[in-house]
N, C-alpha and C positions, 0 to 999 in steps of 0.2 A: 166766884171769879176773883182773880188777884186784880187790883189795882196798883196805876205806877202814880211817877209823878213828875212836876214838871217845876223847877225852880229859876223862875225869871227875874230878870232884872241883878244879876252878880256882876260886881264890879272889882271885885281883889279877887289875889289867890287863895284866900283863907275861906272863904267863902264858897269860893268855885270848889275849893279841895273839902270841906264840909257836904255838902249836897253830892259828889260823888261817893266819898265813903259813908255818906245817909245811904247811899242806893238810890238815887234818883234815877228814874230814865233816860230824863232831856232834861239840860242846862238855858236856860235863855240868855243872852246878850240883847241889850237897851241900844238903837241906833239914832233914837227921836229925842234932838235937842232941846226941847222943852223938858222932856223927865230930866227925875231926879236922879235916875240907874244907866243915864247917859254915858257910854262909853265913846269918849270922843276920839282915841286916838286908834288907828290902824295898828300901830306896836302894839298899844296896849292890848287889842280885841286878840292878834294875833297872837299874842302871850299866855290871855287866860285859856284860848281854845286849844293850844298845847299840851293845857296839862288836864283836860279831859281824854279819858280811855277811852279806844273802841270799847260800844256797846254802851256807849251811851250819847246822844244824840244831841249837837249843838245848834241853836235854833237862833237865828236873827231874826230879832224884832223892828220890823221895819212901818212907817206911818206915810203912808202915797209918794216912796222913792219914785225917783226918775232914775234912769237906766246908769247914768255915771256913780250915781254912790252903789247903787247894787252890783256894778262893777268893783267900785274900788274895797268894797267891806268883805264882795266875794274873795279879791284877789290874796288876804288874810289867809285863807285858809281852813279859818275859824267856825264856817257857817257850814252845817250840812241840810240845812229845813232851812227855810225861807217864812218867817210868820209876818203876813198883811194885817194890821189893825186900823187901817186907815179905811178911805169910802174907797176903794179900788175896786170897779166893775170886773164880773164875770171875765169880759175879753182882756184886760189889765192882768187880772189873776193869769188868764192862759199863755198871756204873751211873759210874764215875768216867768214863768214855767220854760218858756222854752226858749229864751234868754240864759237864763243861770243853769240850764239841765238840773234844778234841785229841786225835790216835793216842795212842795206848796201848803202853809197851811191858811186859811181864811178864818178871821176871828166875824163872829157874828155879833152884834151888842142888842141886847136882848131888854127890853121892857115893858112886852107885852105877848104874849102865846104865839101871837098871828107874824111876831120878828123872827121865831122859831121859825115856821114852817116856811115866809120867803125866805130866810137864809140858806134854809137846805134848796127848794127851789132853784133860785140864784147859783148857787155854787157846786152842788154837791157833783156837776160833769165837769167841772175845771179844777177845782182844789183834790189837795192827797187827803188832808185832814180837815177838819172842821174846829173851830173852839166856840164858845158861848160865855161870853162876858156882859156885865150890866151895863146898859149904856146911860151912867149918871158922869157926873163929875166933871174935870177941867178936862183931863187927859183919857189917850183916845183906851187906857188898861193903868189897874196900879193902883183906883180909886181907892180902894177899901171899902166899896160896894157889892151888895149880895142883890142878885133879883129874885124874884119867885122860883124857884126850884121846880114845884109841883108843874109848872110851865115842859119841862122836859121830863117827867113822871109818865113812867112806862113808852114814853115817844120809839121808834125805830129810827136810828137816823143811817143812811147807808154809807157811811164815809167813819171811818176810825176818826174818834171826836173826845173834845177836853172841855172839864169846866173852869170856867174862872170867875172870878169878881168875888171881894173879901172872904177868902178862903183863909180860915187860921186854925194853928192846931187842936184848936177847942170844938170846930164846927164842921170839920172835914169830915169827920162818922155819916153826919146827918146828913151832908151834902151827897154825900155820895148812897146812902140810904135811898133819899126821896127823889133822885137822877136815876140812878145806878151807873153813874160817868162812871167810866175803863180807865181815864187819866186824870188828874185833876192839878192845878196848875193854878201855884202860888208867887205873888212879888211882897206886896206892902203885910201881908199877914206874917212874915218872917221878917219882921224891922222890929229894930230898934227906937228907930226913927225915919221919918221919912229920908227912902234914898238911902238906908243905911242897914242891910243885913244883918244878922242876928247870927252866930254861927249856931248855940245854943236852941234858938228855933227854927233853924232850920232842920236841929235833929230830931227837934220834937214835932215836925211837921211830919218827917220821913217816917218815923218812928210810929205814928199814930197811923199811918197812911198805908206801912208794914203789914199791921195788927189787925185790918180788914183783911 
């Protein structure tokens, strides 16, 4: 099976334009003021999603918006997927659906097998996609955290789903090995520094992620 990828958390155009000619599938934009990949301004969001091409899919990260920012971030342009990493209930999830008319995706934080299976419970009739990230750290994605893997080993999940949590170009084989995740989705593993993409790894991200 080809695997894509999902490069989150871009804040310039050098960046944004790096992960499109990697071949990424999905772009992410940061809308949660405490990160570090925080795009605060409407121009700006509205700028970098410009120079994304059709056929490849720009996705707001959003952490328990209330309906005026998902107004005002929609009204950009910028956002074609909707991504919740916040504690947003199943009817939150369906009402932000039919609110914005955009897929929906629902991050799961995962740190123990039984987070797996309520998460798909919970979600899998209201969200388009699913993601699975580690639930450590300050922030709600971006840790540079890995959870158990073998936890989603051979699972079915019925919803098109992505991994995430300290995904870097060194580990992505493996991850996607002992998952068999279809998408897999990187921020802090293609920095420099924290909050600071890499354009260099983000091609060795792609590149690696290609070669599967």
């Amino acid at each position: 099976m080809s695997v894509e990828a999902k490069i989150c958390g871009l804040t310039t155009p050098e960046t944004v334009d790096a992960a499109v000619a990697g071949g990424t599938r999905f772009v992410g934009f940061n809308t949660y003021p405490p990160s570090p990949r925080y795009v605060a301004s409407n121009d700006v969001l509205k700028a970098l999603g410009a120079r994304v091409p059709r056929g490849v899919t720009r996705v707001g990260l959003f952490v328990d918006p209330d309906d005026l920012m998902l107004d005002q971030r929609l009204a950009t342009g910028a956002i074609d997927l909707v991504q919740l990493h916040g504690k947003e209930t199943p009817e939150r999830v369906a009402a932000v659906k039919a609110r914005t008319g955009k897929p929906v995706m629902k991050v799961i934080n995962v740190a123990a097998a039984s987070d797996v299976e309520r998460g798909i419970a919970a979600y899998a009739t209201v969200a388009d996609w699913l993601m699975f990230d580690a639930a450590v750290g300050t922030l709600p994605g971006g840790n540079a955290k890995v959870f158990d893997w073998t936890f989603l080993s051979g699972r079915k999940v019925p919803l098109p789903w992505l991994l995430a949590g300290g995904l870097t170009p060194d580990n992505v084989a493996e991850a996607v090995r002992v998952t068999g995740a279809p998408v897999v989705d990187v921020s802090s593993g293609v920095e420099s520094s924290r909050g600071v993409k890499s354009v260099d790894l983000i091609c060795a991200f792609l590149d690696r992620v290609k070669a599967l």
